[in-house]
C-alpha positions in Angstrom: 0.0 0.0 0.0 2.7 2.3 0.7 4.3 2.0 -2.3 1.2 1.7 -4.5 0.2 5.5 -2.9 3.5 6.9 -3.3 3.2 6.0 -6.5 0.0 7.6 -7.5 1.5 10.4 -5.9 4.3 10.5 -8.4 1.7 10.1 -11.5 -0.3 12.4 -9.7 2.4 15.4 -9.4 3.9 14.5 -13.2 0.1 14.8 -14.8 -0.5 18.1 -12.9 2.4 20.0 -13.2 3.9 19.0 -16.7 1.1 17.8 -18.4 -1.7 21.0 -18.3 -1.1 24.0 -19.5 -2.1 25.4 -16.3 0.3 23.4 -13.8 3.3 24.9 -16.3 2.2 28.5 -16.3 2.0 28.2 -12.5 5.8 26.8 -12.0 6.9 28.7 -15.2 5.8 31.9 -13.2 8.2 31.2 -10.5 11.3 31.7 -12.6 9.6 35.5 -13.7 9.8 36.4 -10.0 13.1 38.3 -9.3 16.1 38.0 -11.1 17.2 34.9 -13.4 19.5 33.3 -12.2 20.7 31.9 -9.0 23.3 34.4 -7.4 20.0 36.3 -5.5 19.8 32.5 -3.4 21.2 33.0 0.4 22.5 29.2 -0.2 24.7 30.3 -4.0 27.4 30.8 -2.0 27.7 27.2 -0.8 25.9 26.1 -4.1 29.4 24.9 -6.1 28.1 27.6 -8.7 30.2 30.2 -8.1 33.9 30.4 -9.3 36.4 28.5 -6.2 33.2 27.7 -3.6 32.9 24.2 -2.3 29.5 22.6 -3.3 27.6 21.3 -0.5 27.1 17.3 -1.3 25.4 16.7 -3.9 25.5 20.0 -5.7 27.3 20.5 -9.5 30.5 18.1 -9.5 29.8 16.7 -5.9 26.7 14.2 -7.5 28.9 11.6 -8.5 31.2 11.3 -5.7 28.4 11.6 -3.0 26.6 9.1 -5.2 30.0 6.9 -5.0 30.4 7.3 -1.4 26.8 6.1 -0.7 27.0 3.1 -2.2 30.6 2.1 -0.3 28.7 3.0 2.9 25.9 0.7 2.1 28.6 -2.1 1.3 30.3 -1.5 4.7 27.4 -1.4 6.9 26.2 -4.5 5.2 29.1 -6.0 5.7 29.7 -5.0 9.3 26.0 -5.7 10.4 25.9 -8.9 8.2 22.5 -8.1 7.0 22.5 -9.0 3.6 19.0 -9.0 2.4 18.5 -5.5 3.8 21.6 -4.9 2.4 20.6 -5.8 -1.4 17.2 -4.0 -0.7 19.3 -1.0 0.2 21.2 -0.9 -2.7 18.3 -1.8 -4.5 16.8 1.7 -2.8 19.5 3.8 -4.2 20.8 2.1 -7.6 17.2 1.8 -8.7 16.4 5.8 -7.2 19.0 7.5 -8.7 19.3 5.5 -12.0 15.7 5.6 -12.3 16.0 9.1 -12.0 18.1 9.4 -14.7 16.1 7.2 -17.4 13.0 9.0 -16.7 14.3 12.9 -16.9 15.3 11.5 -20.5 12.1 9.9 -21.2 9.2 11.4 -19.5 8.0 14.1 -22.3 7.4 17.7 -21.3 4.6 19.2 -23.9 5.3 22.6 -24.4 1.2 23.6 -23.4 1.8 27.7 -22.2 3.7 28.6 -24.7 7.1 29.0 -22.6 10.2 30.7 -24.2 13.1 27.5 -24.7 15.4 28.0 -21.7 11.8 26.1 -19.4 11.5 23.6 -22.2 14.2 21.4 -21.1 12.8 17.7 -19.1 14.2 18.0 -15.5 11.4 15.2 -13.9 12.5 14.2 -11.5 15.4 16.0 -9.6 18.4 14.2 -9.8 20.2 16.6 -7.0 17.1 15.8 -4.5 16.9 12.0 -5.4 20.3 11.2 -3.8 19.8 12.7 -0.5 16.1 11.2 -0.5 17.7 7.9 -1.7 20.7 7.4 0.3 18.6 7.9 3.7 15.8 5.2 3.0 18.9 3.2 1.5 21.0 3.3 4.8 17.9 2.9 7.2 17.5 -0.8 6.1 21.1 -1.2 7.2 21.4 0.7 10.5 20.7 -0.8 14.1 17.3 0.4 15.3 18.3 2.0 18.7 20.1 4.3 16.0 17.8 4.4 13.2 15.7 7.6 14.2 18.5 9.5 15.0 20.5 8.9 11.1 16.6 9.7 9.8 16.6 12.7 11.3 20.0 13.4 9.6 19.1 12.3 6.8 15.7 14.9 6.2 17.7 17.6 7.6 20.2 17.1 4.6 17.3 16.8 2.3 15.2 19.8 3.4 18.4 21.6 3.0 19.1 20.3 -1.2 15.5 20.3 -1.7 15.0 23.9 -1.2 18.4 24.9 -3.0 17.4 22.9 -6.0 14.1 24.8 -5.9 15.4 28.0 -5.0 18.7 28.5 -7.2 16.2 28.1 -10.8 18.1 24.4 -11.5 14.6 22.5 -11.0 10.6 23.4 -10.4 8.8 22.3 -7.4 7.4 19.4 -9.1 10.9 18.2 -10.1 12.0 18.3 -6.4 8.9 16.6 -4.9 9.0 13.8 -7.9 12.6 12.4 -7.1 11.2 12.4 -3.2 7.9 10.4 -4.0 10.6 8.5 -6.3 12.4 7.4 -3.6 9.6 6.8 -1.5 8.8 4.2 -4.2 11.5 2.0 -4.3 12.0 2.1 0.1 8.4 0.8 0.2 8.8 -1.9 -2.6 12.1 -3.4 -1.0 10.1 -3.6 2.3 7.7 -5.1 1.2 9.1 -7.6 -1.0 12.1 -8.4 1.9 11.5 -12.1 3.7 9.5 -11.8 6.8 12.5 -12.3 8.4 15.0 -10.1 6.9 12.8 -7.2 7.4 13.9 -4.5 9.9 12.5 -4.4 12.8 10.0 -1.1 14.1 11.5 1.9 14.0 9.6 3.8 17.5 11.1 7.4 17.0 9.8 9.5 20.2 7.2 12.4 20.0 10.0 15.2 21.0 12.4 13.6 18.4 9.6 14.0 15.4 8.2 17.5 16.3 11.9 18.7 17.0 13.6 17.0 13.7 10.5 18.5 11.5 11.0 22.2 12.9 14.2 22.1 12.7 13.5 20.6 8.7 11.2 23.4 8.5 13.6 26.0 9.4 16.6 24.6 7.2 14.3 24.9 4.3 13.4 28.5 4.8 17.0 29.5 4.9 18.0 27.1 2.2 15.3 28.5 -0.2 15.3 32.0 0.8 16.3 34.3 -1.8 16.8 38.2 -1.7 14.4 39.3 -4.4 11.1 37.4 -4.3 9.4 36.2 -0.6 6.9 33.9 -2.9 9.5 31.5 -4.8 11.7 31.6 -1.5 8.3 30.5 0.5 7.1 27.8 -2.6 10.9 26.6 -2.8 11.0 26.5 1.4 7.4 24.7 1.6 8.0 22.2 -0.8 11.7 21.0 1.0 9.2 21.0 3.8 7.1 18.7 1.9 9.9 16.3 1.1 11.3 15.9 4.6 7.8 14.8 5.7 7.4 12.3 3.0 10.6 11.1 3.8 10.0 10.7 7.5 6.8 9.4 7.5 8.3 6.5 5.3 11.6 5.8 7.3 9.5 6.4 10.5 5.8 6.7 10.5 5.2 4.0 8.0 8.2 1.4 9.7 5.8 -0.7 11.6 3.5 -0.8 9.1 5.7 -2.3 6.2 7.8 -4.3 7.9 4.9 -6.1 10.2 3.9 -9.4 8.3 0.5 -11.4 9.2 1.1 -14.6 11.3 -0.9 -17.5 11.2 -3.5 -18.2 14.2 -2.5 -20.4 16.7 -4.2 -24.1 16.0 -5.7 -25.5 19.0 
C-alpha cells in the first residue's frame, strides 16, 4: 500500500504540473519572480556555482562522488552488520532511485502547453540533485541498528530539506521536479520492504514524539533559509514549503510507516 500511494502520488504530481497548461504557467511563473539566475539564493554561495566555492554534497560536480560514497557505505554497513537482504534492498533503494531518476528525466516528455520561451522547455522530472539525499537515507535505514535508526533519519531529512529547497530555489529545478525524485524514492523504500522475507525485514523503527516535532521544525527551518532568496518572498516561500514537503514524506516513510511495512501477518495459533 505504501508503495502503491507513493506511486499515485508521483503520476499524480507528473500529470498536474507538466502535463496542463495550467500546472506549467503556474511553475513557469516562478522563474519570472526576481532575477534569473541563482546568485539572489542565500545558499549560492555554498551552491558549487560560483567560481572556487565548495558545493555542499550533492551540488554541481559533488553528485557523483556523493553518489559513490553512498553506495561504499551501504557495502560496509552490510558488511559489518551482516545483513545481507536488507543490504541488497538498500542498494536496491538507491541504484534503482538515482538511475531511475536518470532514465525517466530522459524519457518522460514535457509538452510545451503555455507557450514558454526555450530555456523552461528542457525535461528535468524528476530532480536528480534531490533523489540522492532522498535515496541514500531510505537506502542506509535498512542497514542501520534500530536504537540508532531515528537518530540517522533525522539526519538524513535535515540534509534533504536543505538540497531540496536549494534545488528549488537557485532556478536548477521546479517544485514538481524536487517533490517527484522524493515520491521517487519513497517508491522504491516501500517496494524493497515489502518484497524483503518476513525475516530479513527491519525491525520497528519507534522514534519519540519530541524527536519527530523537533527534527520537522528544525527541517522546516533549514528549508526556509535554504530556499530563501533576496528578491522574491513567494519563490523563497514555494521553494522552502516544498523542502518541507519532502522531509515529511521522507520521514513518514523511514519512521511513520516502519511498523506498518515491515509487520507481516502470522498464522493463528491451531488448537
Amino acid at each position: 500500500m505504501p508503495a502503491l500511494l507513493y506511486t499515485l502520488g508521483f503520476l499524480t504530481v507528473y500529470v498536474l504540473a507538466v502535463c496542463t497548461p495550467w500546472g506549467q504557467r503556474a511553475e513557469n511563473a516562478l522563474f519570472g519572480l526576481g532575477e534569473q539566475g541563482s546568485e539572489k539564493a542565500w545558499i549560492y554561495p555554498l551552491s558549487g556555482a560560483e567560481y572556487g566555492s565548495t558545493p555542499l554534497p550533492p551540488m554541481e560536480l559533488s553528485a557523483k562522488p556523493t553518489v559513490m560514497v553512498g553506495l561504499a557505505l551501504i557495502v560496509v554497513l552490510t558488511l559489518v552488520r551482516r545483513c545481507w537482504w536488507p543490504g541488497c534492498a538498500a542498494l536496491a533503494v538507491f541504484v534503482l532511485t538515482t538511475g531511475g531518476n536518470d532514465v525517466l528525466k530522459s524519457t518522460l516528455p514535457r509538452p510545451d502547453l503555455a507557450g514558454a520561451p526555450a530555456n523552461l522547455l528542457d525535461g528535468g522530472f524528476p530532480s536528480g540533485h534531490t533523489a540522492i539525499p532522498a535515496a541514500l537515507t531510505l537506502a542506509v535505514l535498512l542497514v542501520v541498528s534500530p536504537r540508532i535508526r531515528p537518530y540517522v533519519a533525522t539526519a538524513g531529512v535535515l540534509w534533504l530539506a536543505c538540497i531540496a529547497a536549494a534545488s528549488a530555489t537557485m532556478g536548477g529545478h521546479r517544485p514538481s521536479e524536487v517533490l517527484g525524485a522524493t515520491l521517487l524514492a519513497c517508491v522504491c523504500h516501500g517496494l524493497a520492504t515489502w518484497l524483503l522475507p518476513a525475516s530479513a525485514a527491519p525491525g520497528a523503527t519507534r522514534s519519540p514524539r519530541a524527536l519527530t516535532v523537533t527534527t520537522l521544525t528544525l527541517a522546516l527551518a533549514i528549508a526556509l533559509v535554504s530556499g530563501a532568496r533576496s528578491d522574491t518572498l513567494t519563490r523563497s516561500l514555494v521553494s522552502a514549503a516544498t523542502a518541507f514537503i519532502c522531509t515529511v514524506l521522507v520521514w513518514y516513510a523511514a519512521v511513520g510507516r516502519s511498523s506498518a511495512q515491515t509487520a507481516r501477518p502470522t498464522a493463528p495459533a491451531r488448537g
